[in-house]
ZAMARGU-4260 file (C-alpha; in steps of 0.2 Angstrom, whole numbers, plus 5000, padded with zeros to 4 digits):
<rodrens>
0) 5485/5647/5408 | 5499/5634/5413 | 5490/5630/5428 | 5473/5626/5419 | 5483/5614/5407
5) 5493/5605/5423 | 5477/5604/5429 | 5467/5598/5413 | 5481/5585/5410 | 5482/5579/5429
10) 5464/5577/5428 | 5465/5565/5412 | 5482/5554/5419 | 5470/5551/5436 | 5454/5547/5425
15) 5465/5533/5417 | 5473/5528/5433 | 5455/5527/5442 | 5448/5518/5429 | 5461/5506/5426
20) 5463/5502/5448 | 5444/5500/5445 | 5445/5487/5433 | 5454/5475/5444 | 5438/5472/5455
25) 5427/5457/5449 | 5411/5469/5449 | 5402/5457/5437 | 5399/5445/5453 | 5390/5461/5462
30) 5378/5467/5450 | 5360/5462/5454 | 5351/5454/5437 | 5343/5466/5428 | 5352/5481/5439
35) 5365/5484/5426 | 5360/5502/5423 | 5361/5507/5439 | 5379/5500/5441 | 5386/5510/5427
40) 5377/5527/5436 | 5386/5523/5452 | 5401/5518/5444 | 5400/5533/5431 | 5400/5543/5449
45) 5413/5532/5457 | 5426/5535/5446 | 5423/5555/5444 | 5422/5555/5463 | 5439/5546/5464
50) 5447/5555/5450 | 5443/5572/5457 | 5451/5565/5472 | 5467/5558/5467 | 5471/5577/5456
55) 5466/5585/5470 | 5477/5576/5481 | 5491/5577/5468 | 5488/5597/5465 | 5491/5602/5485
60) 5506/5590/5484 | 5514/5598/5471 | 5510/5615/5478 | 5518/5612/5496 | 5530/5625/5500
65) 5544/5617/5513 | 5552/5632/5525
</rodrens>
């Protein structure tokens, strides 16, 4: 039960974090005209991607066992 919560909550500060590092890059001076919808679908998959990643990373950090 504790773990699913760590977890939950991890999952939330990395979504945060992802999206505010994304928000840095100028995307707007990428994005095709009239390909806007399309942007937000990779993007939407980008940050899911990266946030699963980055919880992931921190959850076997956290569960290292030293000697």
């Amino acid at each position: 039960m504790v773990y699913t919560l760590l977890k939950f909550i991890l999952y939330m500060i990395s979504l945060v974090c992802v999206i505010y590092g994304l928000s840095c890059i100028p995307f707007e001076k990428m994005i095709k005209k009239n390909h806007v919808r399309q942007f937000y679908v990779l993007y939407i998959i980008v940050v899911l991607s990266l946030t699963y990643l980055v919880a992931h990373f921190f959850l076997d950090f956290m569960t290292i066992r030293f000697g």
